[in-house]
N, C-alpha and C positions, 0 to 999 in steps of 0.2 A: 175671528170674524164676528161682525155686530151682528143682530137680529136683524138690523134695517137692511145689511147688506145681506143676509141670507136670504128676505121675501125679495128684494129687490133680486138679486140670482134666480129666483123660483118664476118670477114675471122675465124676467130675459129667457131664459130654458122656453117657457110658454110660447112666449114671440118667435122664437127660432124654430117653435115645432110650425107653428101658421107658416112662416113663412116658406119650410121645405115641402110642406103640404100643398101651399099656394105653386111655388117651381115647379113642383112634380105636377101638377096636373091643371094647372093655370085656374084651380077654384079649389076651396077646403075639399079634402080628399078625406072621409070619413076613416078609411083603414092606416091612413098613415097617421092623422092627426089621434087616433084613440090611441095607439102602440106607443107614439112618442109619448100621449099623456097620462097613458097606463105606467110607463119609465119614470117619468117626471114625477109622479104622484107618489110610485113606490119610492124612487129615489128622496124626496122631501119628509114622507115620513118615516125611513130609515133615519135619517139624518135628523129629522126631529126628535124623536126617541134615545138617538145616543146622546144628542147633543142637551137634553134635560134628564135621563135616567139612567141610560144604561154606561157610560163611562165611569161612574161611582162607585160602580161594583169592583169590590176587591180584587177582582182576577185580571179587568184591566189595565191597573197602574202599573204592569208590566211595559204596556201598549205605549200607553203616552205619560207616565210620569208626571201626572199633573194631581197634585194633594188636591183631596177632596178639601176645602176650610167652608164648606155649605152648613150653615145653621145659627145655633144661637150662642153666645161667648159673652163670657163678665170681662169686662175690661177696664184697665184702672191708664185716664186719660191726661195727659199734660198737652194744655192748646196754649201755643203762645202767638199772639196776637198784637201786628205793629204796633207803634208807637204807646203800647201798655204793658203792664208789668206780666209775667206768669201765670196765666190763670189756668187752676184745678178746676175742671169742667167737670169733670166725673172719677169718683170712685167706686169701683166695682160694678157700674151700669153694664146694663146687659145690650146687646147690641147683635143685629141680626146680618149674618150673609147669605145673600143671594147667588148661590154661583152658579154656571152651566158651564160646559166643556168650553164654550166660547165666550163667555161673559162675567163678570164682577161688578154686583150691586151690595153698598156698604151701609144701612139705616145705623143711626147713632142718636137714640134719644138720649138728652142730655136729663138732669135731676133737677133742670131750672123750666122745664118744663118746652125748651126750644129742644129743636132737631136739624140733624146736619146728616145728608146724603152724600155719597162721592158714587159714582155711576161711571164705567168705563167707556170713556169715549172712541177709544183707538187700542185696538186686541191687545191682551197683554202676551209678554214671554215669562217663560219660565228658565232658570238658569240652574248652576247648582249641580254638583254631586252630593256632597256629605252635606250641605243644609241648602235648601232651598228657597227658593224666593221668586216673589210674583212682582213684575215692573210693570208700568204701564200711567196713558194719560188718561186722565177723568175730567168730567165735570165734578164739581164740589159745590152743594150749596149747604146755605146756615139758613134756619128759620127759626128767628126769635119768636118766644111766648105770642108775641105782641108786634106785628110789624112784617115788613116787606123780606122774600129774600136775598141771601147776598149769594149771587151765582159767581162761580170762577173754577178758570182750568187750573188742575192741578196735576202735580207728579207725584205715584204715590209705588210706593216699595211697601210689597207683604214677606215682613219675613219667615218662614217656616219654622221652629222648633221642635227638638224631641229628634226620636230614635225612631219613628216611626210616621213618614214623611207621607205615606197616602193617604192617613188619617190624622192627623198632629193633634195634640192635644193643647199645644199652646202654639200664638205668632203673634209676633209683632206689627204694627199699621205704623206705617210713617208718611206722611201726606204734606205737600208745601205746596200752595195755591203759586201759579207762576209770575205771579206780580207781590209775590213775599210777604200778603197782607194775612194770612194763616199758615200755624205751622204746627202740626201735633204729630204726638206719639202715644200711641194704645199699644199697652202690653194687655194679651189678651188670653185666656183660660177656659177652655170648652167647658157651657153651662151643662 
């Protein structure tokens, strides 16, 4: 679930307490509208909190299985890019994850001094027993040193590595823009 759609749920929840507020007693009814927004408040920032800290913790990953990959990783990058040969974009660049129990954002400065974001447009899953992996669609842009960006959907597979999947010490990025005009692979090593 996006963030957009979680505020968006938290403003629906809101309307539905007015509006059982308004039913019950044909005007805002002060005891019903506090209880419901006393619920709705606690219930938001429960959900807030696990959903940016508290699923990370160790004792969790029993709960939902989902590898923490939140932070900063060297990764050595092969982008290939239509109608041109192989280009080595980066070796050993550092490159930052953004994760929360419901979200995957990917920064990737390059050493040519451009940067390339892939941001999850649509929830990812997780699959997997013995290695795991994150699917899911993104948006993908590239912003050259110098210049405009180049926005596109992409499908991008994270794969897990190692013995030790709620914390990994290494995964793979594999990402291909859906009109085939980028295509990379980051093997990647927690900095």
């Amino acid at each position: 679930m996006t963030e957009k759609i979680q505020k968006a749920l938290l403003i629906v929840i809101g309307l539905i307490t007015v509006a059982v507020s308004l039913a019950h007693s044909g005007q805002p009814d002060y005891v019903i509208f506090t209880c419901f927004g006393a619920i709705t408040t606690i219930l938001g920032l429960c959900w807030s909190s696990f959903n940016k800290l508290l699923w990370r913790f160790p004792f969790m990953y029993h709960l939902h299985e989902i590898p923490n990959i939140r932070g900063n990783w060297k990764g050595e990058c092969t982008e290939f890019i239509k109608n041109q040969a192989n280009v080595d974009k980066s070796q050993s660049e550092s490159l930052n994850i953004d994760q929360k129990f419901s979200s995957i954002l990917i920064n990737i400065p390059w050493s040519d001094q451009s940067q390339s974001k892939i941001e999850e447009s649509v929830p990812y899953a997780v699959s997997g027993k013995d290695t795991k992996f994150f699917s899911f669609v993104a948006n993908y842009s590239f912003t050259p040193k110098a210049g405009n960006p180049f926005l596109r959907k992409a499908s991008v597979v994270i794969l897990v590595k190692g013995d030790k999947p709620s914390k990994p010490k290494e995964i793979s990025i594999i990402y291909s823009t859906v009109d085939g005009e980028r295509t990379g692979l980051i093997n990647c090593t927690r900095d």
